[in-house]
ROSE-797288 format. One record per residue (C-alpha): x, y, z. Coordinates in steps of 0.001 Angstrom, whole numbers, padded with zeros to 6 digits, always signed. Layout:
N
XYZ
...
***
This chain:
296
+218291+273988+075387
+216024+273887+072625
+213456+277113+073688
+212274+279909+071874
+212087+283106+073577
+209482+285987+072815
+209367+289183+073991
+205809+290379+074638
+205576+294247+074405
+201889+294254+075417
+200913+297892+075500
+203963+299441+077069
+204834+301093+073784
+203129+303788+074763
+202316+304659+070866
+205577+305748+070269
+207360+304316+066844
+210630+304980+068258
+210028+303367+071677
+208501+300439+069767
+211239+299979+067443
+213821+299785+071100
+211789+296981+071934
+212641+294815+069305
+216386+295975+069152
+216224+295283+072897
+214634+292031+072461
+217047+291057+069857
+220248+291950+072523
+219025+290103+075388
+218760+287182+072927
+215073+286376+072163
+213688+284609+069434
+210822+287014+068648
+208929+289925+069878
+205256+290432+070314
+202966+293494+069673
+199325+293429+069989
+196808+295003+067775
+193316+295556+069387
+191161+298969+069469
+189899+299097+072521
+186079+300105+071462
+186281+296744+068771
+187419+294538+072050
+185256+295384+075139
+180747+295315+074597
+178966+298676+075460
+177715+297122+078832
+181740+296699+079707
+182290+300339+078671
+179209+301429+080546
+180047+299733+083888
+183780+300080+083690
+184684+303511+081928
+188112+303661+082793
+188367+301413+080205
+188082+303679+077757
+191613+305137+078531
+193424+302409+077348
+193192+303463+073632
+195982+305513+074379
+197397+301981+074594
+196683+300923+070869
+199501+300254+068750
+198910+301863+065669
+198633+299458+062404
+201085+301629+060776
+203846+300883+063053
+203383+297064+061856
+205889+297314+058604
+208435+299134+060258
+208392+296491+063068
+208742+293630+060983
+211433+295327+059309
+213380+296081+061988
+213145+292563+063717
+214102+291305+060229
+216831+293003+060163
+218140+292029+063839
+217274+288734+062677
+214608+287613+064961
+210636+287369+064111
+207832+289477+064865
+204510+288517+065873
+201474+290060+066966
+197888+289502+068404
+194528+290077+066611
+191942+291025+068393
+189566+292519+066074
+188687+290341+062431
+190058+293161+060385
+193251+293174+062312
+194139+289269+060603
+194511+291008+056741
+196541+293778+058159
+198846+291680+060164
+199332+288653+057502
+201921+290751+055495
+204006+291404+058433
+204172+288704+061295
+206401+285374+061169
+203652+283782+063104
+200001+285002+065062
+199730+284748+068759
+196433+284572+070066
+195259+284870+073411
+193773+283013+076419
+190870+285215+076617
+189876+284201+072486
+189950+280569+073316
+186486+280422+072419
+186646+282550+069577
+185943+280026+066698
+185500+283118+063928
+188942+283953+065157
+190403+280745+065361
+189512+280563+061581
+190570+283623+059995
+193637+282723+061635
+194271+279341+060885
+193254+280345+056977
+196407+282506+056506
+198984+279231+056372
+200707+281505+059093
+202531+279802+062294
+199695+279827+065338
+201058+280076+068889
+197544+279604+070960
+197388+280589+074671
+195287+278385+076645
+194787+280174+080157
+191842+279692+081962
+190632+276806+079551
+189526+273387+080438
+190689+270711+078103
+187634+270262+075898
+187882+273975+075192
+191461+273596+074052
+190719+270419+072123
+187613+272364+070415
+189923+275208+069727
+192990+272542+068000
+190301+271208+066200
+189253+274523+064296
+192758+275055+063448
+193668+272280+062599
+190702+271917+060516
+190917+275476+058985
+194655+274702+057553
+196625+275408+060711
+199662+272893+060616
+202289+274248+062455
+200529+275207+066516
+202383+276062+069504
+200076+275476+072461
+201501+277935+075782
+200212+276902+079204
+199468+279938+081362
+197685+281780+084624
+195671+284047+083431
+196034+286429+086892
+198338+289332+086241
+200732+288383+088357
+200297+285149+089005
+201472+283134+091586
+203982+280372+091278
+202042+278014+092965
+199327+277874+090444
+201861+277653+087673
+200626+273960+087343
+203925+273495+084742
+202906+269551+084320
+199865+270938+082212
+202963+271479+079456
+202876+267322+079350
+199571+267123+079412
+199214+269227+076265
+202170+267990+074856
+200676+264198+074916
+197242+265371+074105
+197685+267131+071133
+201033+266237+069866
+202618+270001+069076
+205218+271989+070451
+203657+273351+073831
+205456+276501+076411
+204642+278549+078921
+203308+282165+078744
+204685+283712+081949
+203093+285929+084291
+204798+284718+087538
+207952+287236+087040
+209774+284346+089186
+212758+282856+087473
+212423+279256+088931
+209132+278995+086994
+210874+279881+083765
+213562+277255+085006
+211553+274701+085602
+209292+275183+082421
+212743+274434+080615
+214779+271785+082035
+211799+270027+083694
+208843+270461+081378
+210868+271299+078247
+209008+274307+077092
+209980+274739+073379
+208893+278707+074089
+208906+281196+076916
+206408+284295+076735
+207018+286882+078928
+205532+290326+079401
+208426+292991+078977
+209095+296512+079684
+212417+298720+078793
+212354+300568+081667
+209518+300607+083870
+207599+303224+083085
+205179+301162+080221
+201163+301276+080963
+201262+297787+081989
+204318+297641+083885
+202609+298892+086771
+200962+295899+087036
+203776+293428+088672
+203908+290453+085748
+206459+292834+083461
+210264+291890+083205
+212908+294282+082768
+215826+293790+080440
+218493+292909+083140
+216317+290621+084999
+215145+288416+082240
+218635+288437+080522
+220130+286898+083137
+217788+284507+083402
+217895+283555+079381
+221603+283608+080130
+221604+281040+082420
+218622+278832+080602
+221000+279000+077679
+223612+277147+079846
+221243+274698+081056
+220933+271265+081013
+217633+269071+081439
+217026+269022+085187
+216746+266247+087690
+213282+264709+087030
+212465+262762+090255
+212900+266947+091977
+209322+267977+092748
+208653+272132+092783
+205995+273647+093567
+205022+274911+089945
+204796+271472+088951
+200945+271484+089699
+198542+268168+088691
+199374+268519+084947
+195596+268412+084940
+194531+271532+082454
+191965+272828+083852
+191250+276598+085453
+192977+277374+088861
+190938+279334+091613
+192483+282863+090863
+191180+282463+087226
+187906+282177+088312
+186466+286206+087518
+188821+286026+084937
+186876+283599+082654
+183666+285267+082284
+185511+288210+080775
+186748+286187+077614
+186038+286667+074378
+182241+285401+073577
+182343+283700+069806
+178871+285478+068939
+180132+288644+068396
+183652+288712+069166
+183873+291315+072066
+184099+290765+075695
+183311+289506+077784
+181113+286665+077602
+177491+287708+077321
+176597+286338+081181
+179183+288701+082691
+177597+291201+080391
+173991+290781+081411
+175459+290871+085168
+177298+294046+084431
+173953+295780+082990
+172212+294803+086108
+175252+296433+088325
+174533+299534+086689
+170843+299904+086605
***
């Protein structure tokens, strides 16, 4: 099997340096490749009329990882010799990563970041792009600025952006469909928790990388939410991917899908609250004008 594994802390940190730095020893046991912070501030990433009509978003800047857990992260992973990455999701947060991360992850929601795309792209850095929610012309429009920008080495990872998702919208053929498309490694950013999906990703669809949301024990912000593996479920299953060999490709599954990459039905609400390229905060200025209206 030739897959790369990363471990995708999210926000289940909880700020803590020394819960943090378990995650990547953790990471490194179970046998991943790399693990995955994110760096956002939560008041940089969501528009006033989002913080007006939601509030309760406000208390996720508890779940901000501080930039000044970033060097002792890297360090750590470098020493249990596997890589550390991160997200951006504010422009300042690309110079104060570049020093530290093997490669930048960015998410489904910035797929129509362009600003993003290009600070990104500019630092010679590894991109692993999630494409969730995105029609093909978006994803071609987003290669395109990479590429363009200096970007030469680009994982693209399939995904559902519905947290969890269900296996049957997996659609795992869109890993093909990217593959052919663009011509770069492509994977599968998992929110199922379901280990045939991550099987079938593999041996079917040869995913060069699994993503997968991770908690240590179950008590992280974001494990509450259902799409969060815990270290003996997803070891097991790396354990046996490990062992695998490519599976039987006349088999049809249910998380095959069309291969056709376009939204599914669930992502629907999801898409208005991406990233809108004219300022960089979400979500996109027509769910904003909606939510303004909600609360006059």
């Amino acid at each position: 099997m030739n897959c790369r594994f990363v471990a995708e802390v999210s926000s289940n940190h909880q700020r803590d340096l020394a819960r943090a730095l378990e995650f990547v020893d953790s990471a490194a046991e179970i046998g991943c490749a790399a693990v995955k912070f994110q760096q956002f501030k939560i008041r940089e990433l969501f528009a006033p009329e989002a913080l007006a009509a939601h509030p309760k978003l406000l208390e996720r800047e508890k779940w901000e990882c501080p930039e000044s857990f970033n060097a002792e992260l890297a360090a750590r992973a470098k020493e249990k010799k596997i890589q550390f990455a991160s997200t951006p999701f504010y422009r300042g947060a690309v110079e104060r990563l570049a020093p530290h991360v093997d490669f930048f992850k960015l998410a489904s929601y910035q797929l129509l970041w362009t600003e993003m795309l290009t600070l990104v792209a500019r630092t010679k850095k590894p991109v692993v792009l999630a494409t969730g929610m995105g029609t093909l012309d978006e994803v071609k429009a987003a290669v395109n600025t990479l590429r363009s920008n200096g970007c030469t080495d680009l994982t693209l990872l399939h995904c559902v952006s519905t947290y969890p998702a269900r296996a049957a919208d997996a659609n795992l053929a869109a890993l093909e469909t990217l593959r052919k498309t663009f011509g770069c490694a492509t994977g599968w950013s998992d929110h199922t928790r379901d280990p045939q999906v991550l099987e079938r990703a593999v041996r079917r669809w040869q995913a060069a990388m699994i993503e997968f949301h991770y908690d240590l024990d179950g008590t992280g912000d974001e494990a509450k939410g259902g799409h969060c593996w815990l270290p003996g479920q997803i070891a097991w299953v790396l354990k046996t991917l490990a062992k695998a060999q490519p599976g039987d490709l006349q088999r049809s599954h249910p998380a095959d899908g069309d291969g056709k990459k376009a939204p599914r039905d669930s992502e629907a609400e999801e898409r208005g609250w991406r990233t809108d390229p004219s300022d960089g905060l979400r979500p996109l200025l027509a769910t904003r004008r909606r939510l303004a209206r909600d609360v006059a």
